[in-house]
Backbone as CSV, one residue per row, in Angstrom:
resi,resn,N_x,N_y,N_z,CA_x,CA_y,CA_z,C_x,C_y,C_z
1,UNK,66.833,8.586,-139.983,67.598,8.334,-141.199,68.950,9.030,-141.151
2,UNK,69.075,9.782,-140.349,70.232,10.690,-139.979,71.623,9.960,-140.074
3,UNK,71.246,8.899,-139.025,72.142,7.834,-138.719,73.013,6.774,-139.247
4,UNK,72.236,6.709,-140.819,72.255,6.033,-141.994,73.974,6.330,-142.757
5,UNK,74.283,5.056,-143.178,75.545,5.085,-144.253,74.707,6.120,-145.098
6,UNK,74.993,7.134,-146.111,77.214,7.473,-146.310,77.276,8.682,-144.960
7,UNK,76.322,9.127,-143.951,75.926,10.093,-142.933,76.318,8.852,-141.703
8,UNK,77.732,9.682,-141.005,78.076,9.023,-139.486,77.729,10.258,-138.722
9,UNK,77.186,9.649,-137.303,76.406,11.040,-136.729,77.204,10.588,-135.511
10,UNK,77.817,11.953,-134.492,78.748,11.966,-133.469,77.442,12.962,-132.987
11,UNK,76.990,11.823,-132.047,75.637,12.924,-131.533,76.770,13.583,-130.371
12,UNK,77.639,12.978,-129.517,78.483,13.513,-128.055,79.142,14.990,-128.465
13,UNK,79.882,14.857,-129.684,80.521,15.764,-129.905,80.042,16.752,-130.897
14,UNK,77.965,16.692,-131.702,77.542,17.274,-132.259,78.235,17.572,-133.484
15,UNK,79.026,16.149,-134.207,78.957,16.707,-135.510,78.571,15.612,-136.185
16,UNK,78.656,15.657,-137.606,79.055,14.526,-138.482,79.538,14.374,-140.074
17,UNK,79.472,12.999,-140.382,80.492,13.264,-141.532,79.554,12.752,-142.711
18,UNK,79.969,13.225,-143.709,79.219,12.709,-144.777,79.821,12.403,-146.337
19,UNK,79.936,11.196,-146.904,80.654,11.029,-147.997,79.630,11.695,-148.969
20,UNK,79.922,11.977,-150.115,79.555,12.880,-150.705,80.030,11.795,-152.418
21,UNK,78.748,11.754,-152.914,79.325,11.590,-154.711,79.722,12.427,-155.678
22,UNK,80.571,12.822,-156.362,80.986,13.896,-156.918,80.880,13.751,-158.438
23,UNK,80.515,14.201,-159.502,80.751,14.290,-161.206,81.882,14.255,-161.026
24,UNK,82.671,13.379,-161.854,83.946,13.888,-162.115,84.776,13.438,-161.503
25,UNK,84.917,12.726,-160.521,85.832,12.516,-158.781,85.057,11.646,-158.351
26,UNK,86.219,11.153,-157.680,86.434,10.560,-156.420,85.137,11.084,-155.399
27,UNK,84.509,10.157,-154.451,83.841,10.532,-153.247,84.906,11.481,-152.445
28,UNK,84.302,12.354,-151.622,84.847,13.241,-150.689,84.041,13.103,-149.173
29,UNK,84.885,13.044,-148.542,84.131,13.026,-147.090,84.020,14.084,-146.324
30,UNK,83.141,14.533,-145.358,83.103,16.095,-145.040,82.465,16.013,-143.739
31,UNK,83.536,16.525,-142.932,82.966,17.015,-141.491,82.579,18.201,-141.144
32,UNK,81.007,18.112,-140.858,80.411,19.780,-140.509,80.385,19.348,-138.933
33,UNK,81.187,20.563,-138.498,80.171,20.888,-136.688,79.711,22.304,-136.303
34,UNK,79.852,22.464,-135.396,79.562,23.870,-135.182,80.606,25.169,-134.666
35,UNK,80.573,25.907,-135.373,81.215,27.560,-135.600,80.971,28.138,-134.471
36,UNK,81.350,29.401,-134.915,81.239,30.322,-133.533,79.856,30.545,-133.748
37,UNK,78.930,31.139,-132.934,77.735,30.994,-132.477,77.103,31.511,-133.706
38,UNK,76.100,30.682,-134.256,75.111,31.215,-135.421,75.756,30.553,-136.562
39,UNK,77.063,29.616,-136.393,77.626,29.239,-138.083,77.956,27.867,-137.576
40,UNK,78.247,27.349,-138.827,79.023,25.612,-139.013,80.483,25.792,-139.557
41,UNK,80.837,24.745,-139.603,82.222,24.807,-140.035,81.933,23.305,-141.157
42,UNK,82.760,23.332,-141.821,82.442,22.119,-142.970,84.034,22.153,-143.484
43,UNK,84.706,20.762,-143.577,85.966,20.567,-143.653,85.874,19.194,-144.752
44,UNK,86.578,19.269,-146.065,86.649,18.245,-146.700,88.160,17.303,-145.880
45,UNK,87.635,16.097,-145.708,88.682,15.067,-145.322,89.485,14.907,-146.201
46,UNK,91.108,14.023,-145.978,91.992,13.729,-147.089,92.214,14.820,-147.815
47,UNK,93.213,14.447,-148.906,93.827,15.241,-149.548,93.121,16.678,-149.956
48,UNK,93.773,17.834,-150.256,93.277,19.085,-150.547,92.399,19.169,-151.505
49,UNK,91.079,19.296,-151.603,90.392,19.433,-152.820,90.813,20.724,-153.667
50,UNK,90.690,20.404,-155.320,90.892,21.454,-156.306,89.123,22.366,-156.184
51,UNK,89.483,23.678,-156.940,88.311,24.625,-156.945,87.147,23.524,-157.295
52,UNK,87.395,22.792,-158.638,86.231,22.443,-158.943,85.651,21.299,-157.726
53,UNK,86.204,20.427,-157.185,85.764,19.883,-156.548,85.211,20.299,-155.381
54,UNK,85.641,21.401,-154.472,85.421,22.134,-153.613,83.825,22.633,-154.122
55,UNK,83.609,23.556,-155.194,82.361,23.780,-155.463,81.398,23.151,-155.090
56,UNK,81.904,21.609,-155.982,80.907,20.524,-155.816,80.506,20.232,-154.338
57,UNK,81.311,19.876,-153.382,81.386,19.819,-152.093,80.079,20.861,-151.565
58,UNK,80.352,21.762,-151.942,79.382,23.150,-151.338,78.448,23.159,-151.703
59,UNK,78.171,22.489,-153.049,76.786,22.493,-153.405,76.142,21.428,-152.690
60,UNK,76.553,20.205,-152.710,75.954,19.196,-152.142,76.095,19.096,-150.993
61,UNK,76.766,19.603,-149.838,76.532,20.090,-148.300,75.347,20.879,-148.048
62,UNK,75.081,22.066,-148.911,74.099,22.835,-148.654,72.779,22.232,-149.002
63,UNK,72.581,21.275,-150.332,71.826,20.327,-150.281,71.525,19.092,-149.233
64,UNK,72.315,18.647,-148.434,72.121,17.759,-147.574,71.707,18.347,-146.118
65,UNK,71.985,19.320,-145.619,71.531,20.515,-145.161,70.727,21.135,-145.070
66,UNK,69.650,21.060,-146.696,69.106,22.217,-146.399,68.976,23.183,-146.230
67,UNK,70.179,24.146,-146.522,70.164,25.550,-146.295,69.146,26.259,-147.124
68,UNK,69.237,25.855,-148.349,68.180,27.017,-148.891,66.684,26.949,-148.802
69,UNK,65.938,26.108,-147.882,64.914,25.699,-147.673,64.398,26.977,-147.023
70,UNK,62.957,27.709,-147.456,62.252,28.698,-146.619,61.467,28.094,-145.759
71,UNK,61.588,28.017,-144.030,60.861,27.424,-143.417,60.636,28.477,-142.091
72,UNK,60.372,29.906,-142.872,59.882,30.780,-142.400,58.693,30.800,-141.651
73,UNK,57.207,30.805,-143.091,56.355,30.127,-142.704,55.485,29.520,-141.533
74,UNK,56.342,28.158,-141.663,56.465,27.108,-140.365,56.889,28.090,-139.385
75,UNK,57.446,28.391,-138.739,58.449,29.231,-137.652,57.446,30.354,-137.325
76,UNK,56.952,31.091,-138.004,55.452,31.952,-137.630,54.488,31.250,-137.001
77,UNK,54.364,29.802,-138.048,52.923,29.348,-137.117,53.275,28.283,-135.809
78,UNK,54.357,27.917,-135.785,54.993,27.348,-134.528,55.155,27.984,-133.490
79,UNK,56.003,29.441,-133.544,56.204,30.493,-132.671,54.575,30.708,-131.677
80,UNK,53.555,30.605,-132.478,52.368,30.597,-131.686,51.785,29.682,-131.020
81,UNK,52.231,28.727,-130.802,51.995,27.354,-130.618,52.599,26.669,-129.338
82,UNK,52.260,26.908,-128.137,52.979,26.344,-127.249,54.181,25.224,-127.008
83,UNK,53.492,24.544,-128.053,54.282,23.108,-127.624,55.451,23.102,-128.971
84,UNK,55.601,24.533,-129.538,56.254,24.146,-130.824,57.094,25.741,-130.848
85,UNK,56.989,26.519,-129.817,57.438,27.362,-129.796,58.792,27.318,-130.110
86,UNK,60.017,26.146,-129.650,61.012,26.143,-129.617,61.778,25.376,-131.006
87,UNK,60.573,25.206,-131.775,61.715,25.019,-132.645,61.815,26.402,-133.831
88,UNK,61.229,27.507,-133.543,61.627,28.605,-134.325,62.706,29.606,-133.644
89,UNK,64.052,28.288,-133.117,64.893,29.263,-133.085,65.564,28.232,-133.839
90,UNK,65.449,27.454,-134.646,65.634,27.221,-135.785,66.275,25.756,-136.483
91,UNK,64.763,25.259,-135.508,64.852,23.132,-136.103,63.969,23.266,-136.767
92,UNK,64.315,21.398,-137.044,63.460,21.599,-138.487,64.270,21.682,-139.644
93,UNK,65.153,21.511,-139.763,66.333,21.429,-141.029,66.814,20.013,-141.181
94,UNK,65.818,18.761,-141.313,66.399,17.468,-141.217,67.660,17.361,-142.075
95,UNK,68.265,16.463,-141.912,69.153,15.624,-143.160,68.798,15.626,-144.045
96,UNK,69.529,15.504,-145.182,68.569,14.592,-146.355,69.470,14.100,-147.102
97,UNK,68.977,13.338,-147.927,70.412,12.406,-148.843,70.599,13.487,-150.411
98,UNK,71.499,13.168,-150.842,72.245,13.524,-151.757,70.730,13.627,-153.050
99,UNK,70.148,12.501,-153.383,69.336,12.121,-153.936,67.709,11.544,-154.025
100,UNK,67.211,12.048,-154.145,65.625,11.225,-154.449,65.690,9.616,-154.621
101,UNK,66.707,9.028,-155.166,67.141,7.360,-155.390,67.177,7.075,-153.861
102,UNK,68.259,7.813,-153.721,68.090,7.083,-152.308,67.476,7.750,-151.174
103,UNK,66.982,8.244,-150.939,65.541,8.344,-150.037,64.799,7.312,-149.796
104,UNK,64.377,6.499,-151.230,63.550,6.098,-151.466,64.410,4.426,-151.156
105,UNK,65.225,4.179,-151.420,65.681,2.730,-151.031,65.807,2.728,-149.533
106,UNK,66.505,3.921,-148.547,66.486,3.990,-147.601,65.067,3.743,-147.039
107,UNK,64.068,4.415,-147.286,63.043,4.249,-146.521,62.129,2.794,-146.639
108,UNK,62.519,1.942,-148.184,61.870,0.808,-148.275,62.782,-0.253,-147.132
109,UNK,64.060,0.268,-146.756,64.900,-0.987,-145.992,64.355,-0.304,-144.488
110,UNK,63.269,0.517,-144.222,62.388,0.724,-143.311,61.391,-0.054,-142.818
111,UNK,60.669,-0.575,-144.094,59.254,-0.824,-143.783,59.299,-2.641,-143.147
112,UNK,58.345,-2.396,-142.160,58.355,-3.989,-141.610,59.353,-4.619,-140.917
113,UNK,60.030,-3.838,-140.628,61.471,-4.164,-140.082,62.088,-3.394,-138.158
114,UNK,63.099,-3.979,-137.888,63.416,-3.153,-136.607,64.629,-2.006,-137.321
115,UNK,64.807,-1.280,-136.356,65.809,-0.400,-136.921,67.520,-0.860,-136.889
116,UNK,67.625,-1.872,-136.260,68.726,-2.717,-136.478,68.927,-3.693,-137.789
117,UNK,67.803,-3.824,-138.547,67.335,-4.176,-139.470,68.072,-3.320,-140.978
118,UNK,67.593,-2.551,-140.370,67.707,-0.993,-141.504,69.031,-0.556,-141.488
119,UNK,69.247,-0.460,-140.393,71.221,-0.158,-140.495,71.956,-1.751,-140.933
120,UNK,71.266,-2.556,-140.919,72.446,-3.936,-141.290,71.749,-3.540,-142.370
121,UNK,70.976,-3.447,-143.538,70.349,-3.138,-144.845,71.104,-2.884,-145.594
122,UNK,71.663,-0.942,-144.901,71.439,0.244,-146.073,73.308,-0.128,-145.405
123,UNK,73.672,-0.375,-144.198,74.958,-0.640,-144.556,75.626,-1.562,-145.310
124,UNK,75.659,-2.689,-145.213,75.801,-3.843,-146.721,75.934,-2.817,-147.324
125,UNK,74.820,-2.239,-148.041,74.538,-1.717,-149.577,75.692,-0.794,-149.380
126,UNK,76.306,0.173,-148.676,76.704,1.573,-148.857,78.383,1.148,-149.056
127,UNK,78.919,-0.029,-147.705,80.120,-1.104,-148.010,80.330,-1.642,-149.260
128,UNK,79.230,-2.424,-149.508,80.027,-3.370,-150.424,79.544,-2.540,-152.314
129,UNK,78.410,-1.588,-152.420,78.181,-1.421,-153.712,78.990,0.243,-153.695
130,UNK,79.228,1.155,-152.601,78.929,2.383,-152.871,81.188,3.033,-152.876
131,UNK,80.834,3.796,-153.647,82.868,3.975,-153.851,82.984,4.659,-152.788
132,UNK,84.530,4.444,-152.408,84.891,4.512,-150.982,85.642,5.881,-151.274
133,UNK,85.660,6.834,-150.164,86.467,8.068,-150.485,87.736,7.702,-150.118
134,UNK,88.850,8.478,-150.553,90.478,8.476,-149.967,90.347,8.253,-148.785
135,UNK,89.760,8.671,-147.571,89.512,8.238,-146.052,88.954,7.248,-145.842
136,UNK,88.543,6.724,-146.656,87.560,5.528,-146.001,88.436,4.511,-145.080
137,UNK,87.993,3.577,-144.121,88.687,3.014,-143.225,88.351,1.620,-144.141
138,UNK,89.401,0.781,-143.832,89.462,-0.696,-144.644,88.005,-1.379,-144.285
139,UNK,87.505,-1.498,-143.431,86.180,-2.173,-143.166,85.034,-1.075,-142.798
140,UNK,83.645,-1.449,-143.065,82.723,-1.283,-142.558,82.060,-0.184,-143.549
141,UNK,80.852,0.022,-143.116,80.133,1.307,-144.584,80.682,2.748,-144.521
142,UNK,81.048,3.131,-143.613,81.540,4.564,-143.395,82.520,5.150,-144.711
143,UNK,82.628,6.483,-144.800,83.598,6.724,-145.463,83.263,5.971,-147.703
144,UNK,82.356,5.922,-147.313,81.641,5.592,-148.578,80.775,6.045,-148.909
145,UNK,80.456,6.317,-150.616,79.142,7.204,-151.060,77.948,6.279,-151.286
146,UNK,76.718,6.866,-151.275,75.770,5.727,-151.664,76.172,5.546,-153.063
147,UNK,75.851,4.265,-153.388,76.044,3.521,-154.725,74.961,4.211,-155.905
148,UNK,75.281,4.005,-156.622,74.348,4.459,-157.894,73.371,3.603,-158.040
149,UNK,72.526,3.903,-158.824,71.286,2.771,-159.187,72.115,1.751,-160.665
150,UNK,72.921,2.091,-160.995,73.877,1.245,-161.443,74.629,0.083,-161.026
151,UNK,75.030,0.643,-159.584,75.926,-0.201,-158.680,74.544,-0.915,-158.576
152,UNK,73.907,-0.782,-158.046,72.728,-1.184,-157.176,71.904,-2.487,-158.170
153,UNK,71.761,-2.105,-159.568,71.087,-2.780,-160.424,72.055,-4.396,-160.689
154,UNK,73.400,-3.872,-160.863,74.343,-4.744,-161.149,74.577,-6.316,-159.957
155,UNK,74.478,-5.427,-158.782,74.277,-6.717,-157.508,72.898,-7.837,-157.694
156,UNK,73.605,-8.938,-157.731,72.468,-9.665,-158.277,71.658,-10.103,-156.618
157,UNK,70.646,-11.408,-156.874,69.806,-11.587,-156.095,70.541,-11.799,-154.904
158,UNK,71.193,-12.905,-155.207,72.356,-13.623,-154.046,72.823,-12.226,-152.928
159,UNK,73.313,-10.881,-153.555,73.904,-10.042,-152.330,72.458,-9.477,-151.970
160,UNK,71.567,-9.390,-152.208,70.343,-8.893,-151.264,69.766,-9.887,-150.387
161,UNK,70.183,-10.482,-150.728,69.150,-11.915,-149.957,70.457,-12.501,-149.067
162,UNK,71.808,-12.301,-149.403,72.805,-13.299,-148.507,73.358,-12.308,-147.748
163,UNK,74.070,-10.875,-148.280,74.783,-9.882,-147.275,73.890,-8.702,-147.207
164,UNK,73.131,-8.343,-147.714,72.140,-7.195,-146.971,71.214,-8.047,-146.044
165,UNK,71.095,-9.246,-146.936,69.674,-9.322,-145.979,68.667,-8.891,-145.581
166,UNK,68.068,-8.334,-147.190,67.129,-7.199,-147.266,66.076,-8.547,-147.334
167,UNK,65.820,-9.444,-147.272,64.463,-10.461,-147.649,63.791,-10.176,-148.900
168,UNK,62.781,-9.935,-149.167,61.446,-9.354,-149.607,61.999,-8.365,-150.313
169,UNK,62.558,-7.283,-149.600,62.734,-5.583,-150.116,63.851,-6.313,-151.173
170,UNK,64.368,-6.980,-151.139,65.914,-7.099,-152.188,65.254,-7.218,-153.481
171,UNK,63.805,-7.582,-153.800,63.559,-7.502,-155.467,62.880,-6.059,-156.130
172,UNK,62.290,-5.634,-154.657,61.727,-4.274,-154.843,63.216,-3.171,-154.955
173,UNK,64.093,-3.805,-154.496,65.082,-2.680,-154.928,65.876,-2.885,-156.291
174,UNK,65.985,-4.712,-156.678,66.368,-4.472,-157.441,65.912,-4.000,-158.724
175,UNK,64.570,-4.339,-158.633,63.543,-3.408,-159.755,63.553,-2.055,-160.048
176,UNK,63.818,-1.374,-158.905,63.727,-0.011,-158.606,64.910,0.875,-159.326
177,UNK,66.249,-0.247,-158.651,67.667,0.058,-159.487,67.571,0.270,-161.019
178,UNK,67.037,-0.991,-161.138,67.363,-1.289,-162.984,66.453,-0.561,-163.720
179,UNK,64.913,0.151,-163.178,64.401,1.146,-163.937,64.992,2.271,-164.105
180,UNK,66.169,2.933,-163.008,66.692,4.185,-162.839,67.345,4.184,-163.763
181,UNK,68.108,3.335,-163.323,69.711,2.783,-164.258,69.525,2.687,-165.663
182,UNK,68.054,2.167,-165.938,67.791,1.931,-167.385,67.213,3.356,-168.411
183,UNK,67.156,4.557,-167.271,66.652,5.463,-167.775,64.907,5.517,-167.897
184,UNK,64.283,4.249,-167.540,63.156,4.519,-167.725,61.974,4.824,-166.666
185,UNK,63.215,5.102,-165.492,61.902,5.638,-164.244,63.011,7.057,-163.473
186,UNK,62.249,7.723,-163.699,62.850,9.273,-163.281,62.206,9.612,-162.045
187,UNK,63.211,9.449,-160.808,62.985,9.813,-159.454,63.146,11.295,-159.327
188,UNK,64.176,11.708,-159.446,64.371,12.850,-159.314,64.023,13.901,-159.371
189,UNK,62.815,14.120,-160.673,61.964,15.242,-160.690,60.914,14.699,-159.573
190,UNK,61.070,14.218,-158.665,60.281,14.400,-157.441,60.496,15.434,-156.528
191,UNK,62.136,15.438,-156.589,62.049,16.671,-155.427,63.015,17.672,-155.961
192,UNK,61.844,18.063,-157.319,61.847,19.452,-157.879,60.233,19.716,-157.327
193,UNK,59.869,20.369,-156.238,58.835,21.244,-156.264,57.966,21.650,-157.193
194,UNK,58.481,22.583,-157.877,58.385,23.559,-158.665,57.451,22.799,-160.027
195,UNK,57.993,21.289,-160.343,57.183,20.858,-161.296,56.262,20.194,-161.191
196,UNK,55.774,19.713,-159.541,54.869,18.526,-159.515,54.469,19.096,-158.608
197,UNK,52.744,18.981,-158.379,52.473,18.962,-157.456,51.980,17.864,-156.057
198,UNK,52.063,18.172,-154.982,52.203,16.884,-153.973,51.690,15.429,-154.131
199,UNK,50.274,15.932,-154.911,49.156,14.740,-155.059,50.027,14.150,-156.035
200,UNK,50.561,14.544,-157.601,51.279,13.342,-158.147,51.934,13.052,-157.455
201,UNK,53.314,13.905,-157.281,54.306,12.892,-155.797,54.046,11.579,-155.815
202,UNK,52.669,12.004,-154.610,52.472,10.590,-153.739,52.088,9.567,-154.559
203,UNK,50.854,9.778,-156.044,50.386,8.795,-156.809,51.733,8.243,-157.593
204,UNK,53.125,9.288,-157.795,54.113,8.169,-158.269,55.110,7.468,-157.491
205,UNK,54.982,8.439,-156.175,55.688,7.300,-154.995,55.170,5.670,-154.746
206,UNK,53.775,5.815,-154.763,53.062,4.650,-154.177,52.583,3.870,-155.600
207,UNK,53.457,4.457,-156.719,53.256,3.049,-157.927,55.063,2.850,-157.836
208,UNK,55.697,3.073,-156.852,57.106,2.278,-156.980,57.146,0.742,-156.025
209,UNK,57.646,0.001,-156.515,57.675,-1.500,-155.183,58.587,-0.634,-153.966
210,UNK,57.244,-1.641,-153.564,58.100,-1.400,-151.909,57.211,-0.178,-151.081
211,UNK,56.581,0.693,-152.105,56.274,2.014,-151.405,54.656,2.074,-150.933
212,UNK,54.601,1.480,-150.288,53.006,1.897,-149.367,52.750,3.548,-148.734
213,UNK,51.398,3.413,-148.299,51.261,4.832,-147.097,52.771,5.342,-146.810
214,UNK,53.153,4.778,-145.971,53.772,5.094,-144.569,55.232,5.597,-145.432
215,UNK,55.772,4.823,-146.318,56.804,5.248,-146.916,56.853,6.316,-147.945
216,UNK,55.719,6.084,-148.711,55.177,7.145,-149.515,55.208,8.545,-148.487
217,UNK,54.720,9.161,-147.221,54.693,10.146,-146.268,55.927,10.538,-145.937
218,UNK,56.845,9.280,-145.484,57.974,9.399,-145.513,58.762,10.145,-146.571
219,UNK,58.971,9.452,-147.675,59.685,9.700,-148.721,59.389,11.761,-148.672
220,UNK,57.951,11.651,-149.569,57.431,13.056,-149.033,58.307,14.167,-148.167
221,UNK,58.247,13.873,-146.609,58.880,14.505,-146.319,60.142,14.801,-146.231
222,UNK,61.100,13.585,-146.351,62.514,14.172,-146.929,62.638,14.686,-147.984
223,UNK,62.007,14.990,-148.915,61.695,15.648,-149.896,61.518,16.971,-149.825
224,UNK,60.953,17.784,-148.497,60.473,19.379,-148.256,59.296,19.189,-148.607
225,UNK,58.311,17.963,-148.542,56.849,18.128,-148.841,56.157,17.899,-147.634
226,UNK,55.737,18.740,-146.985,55.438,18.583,-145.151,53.824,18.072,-145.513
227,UNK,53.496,18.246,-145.792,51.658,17.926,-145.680,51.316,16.740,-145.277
228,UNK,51.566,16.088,-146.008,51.177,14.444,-145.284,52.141,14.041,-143.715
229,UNK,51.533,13.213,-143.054,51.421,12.895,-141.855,52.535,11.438,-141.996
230,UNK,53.323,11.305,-141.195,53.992,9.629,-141.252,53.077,9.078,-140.305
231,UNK,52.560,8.659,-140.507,51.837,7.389,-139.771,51.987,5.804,-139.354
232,UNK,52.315,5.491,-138.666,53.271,4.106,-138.923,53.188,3.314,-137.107
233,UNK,53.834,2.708,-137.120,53.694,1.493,-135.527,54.583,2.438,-134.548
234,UNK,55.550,3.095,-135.110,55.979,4.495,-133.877,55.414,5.658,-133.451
235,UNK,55.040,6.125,-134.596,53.987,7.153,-134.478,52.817,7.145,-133.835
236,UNK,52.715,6.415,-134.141,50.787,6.512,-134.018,51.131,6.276,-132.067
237,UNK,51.541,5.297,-131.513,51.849,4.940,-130.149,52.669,6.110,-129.177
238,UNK,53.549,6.859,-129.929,54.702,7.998,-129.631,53.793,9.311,-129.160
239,UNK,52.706,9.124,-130.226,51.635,10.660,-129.977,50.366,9.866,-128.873
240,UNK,50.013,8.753,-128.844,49.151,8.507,-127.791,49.826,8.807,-126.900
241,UNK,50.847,8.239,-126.327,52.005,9.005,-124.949,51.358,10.129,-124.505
242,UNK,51.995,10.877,-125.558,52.486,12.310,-125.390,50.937,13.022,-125.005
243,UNK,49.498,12.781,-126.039,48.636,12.809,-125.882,47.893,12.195,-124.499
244,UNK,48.034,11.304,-124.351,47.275,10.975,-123.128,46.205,9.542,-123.068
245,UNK,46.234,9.852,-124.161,44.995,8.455,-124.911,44.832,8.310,-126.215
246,UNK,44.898,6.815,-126.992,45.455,6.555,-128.578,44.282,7.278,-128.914
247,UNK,44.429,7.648,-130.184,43.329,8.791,-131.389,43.583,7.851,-132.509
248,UNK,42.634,8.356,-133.662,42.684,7.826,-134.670,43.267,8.565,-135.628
249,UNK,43.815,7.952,-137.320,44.496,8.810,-137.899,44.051,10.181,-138.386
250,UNK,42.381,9.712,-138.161,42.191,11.105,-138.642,42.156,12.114,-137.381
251,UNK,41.998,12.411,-136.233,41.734,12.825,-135.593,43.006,13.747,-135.427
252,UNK,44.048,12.548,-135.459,45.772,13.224,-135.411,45.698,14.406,-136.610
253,UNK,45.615,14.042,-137.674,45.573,14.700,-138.690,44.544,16.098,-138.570
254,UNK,43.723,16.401,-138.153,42.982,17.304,-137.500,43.482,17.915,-136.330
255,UNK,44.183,17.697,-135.592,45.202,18.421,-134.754,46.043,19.522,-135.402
256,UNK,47.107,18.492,-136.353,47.952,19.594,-137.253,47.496,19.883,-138.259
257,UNK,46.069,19.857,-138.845,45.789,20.756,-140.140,46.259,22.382,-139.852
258,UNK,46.192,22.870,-138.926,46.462,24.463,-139.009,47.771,24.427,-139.625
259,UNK,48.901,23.642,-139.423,49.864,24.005,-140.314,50.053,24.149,-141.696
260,UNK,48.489,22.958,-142.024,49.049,23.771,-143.924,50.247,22.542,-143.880
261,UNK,50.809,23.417,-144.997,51.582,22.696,-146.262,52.615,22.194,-144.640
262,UNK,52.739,22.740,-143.791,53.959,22.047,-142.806,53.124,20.924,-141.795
263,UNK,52.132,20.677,-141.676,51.623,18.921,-140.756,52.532,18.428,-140.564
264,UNK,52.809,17.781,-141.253,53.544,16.773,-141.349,55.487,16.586,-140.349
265,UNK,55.665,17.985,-140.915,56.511,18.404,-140.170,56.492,18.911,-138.497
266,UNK,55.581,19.390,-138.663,55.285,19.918,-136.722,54.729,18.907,-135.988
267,UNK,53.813,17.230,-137.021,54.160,16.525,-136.289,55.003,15.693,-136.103
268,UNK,56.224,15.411,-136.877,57.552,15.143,-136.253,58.289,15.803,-135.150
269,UNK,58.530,16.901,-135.247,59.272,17.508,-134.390,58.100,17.346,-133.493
270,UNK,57.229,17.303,-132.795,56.202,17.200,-131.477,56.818,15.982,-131.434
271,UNK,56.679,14.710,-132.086,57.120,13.295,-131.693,58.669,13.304,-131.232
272,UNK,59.528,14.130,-132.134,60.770,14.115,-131.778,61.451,15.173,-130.337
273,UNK,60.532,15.851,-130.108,61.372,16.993,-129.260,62.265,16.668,-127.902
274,UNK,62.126,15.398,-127.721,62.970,15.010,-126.571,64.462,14.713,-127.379
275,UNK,64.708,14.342,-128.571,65.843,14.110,-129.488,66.642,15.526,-129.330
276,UNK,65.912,16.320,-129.361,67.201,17.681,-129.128,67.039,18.421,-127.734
277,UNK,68.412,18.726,-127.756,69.180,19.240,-126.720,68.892,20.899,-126.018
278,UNK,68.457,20.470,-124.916,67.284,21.930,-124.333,68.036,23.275,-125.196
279,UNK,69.680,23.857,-124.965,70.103,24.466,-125.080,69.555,25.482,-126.815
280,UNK,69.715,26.374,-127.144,69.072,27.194,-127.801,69.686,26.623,-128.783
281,UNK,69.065,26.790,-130.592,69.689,26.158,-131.677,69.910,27.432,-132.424
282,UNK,71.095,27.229,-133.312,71.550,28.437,-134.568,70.086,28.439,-134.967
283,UNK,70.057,30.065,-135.404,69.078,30.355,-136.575,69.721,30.117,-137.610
């Protein structure tokens, strides 16, 4: 999902950019790479931002980021763990979007689909519904914020079905939009922790259209809710590999129970560890 409009990822040169929605303002675009050893650098594009906007910027970088996430924890019980030793010098800090809204549209322009699929999807949507920052380049999704569930509600059938070319998913989103938009379905206290615990989560993830298992796990974990397992037509084949011979879901799931509240997470990064780069990572 990394890869995803309003997030351009420069895997060669290890950075990337990210439009950003702001209260108040204009989208802002923002290039983080990497600092002198142990830091990032984060640069708003275009014109000079004022204090207040700058704030905003910082808050929602560190949110997309992840910085304040404790994934201490995890990093204790990995450190013991042969095959997971290396990410407690300090992976494991996915992406994440701005919002719980879109998590959740992103991951439905997932399901059933190729991943060329998913980027012609969520780009449409991010181009043609989402406001473009002062940088944005005349064509293509870049340089744009995700759209609101406003924008989103307002696009009628015709742009899901003719320029996303979402099929199927285009009524599950537009349903999804117009409850947000209408005030009468509240995503967001999803990924407040603090008020829900996991099991609702998932029982109100998987009463939204569009959201089965696999997206429901998903969603979850961009969220900071590691427990559940993604399970899905990559997974399940990615860990037979690596394993030696296909298992069943539960069996997988009995592998990473020792992690506790992080499963879910240690088995991504096991599926993913060829994605990063041998060399040592910032703590």
């Amino acid at each position: 999902m990394a890869g995803l409009p309003p997030i351009f990822l420069d895997e060669d040169a290890r950075r990337f950019e990210v439009t950003l929605a702001l209260p108040g303002s204009r989208p802002r675009t923002v290039r983080v790479e990497p600092g002198r050893p142990g830091f990032g650098s984060a640069a708003v594009l275009g014109p000079r931002p004022g204090a207040r906007v700058l704030s905003a910027v910082e808050r929602e970088v560190r949110h997309v980021l992840r910085l304040d996430a404790d994934l201490s924890g995890f990093y204790e019980r990995a450190a013991r763990d042969r095959k997971l030793a290396w990410v407690a010098s300090g992976a494991g800090r996915m992406l994440r979007s701005q919002t719980v809204f879109e998590e959740v549209v992103k991951t439905v322009c997932t399901t059933n689909c190729t991943w060329s699929a998913t980027e012609r999807m969520v780009g449409a949507i991010a181009e043609h519904l989402g406001e473009p920052a002062p940088t944005a380049p005349p064509n293509g999704p870049f340089g744009h914020a995700f759209p609101s569930p406003a924008a989103m509600a307002e696009a009628g059938e015709d742009f899901y079905r003719g320029v996303a070319k979402a099929g199927y998913r285009g009524a599950y989103l537009i349903s999804l939009a117009r409850s947000v938009a209408a005030g009468e379905l509240d995503l967001e206290v999803l990924g407040r922790p603090a008020e829900l615990p996991d099991d609702e989560v998932r029982t109100r993830l998987l009463a939204l259209p569009g959201v089965g298992p696999y997206a429901a796990a998903h969603v979850m974990m961009m969220l900071g809710r590691y427990r559940s397992l993604i399970l899905d037509s990559w997974t399940r084949p990615t860990y037979a590999k690596l394993a030696g011979r296909p298992m069943s879901d539960a069996e997988i799931e009995r592998r990473f129970k020792r992690y506790g509240p992080w499963a879910g997470l240690a088995f991504w990064l096991t599926l993913t560890r060829s994605w990063v780069a041998e060399e040592p990572l910032p703590v």
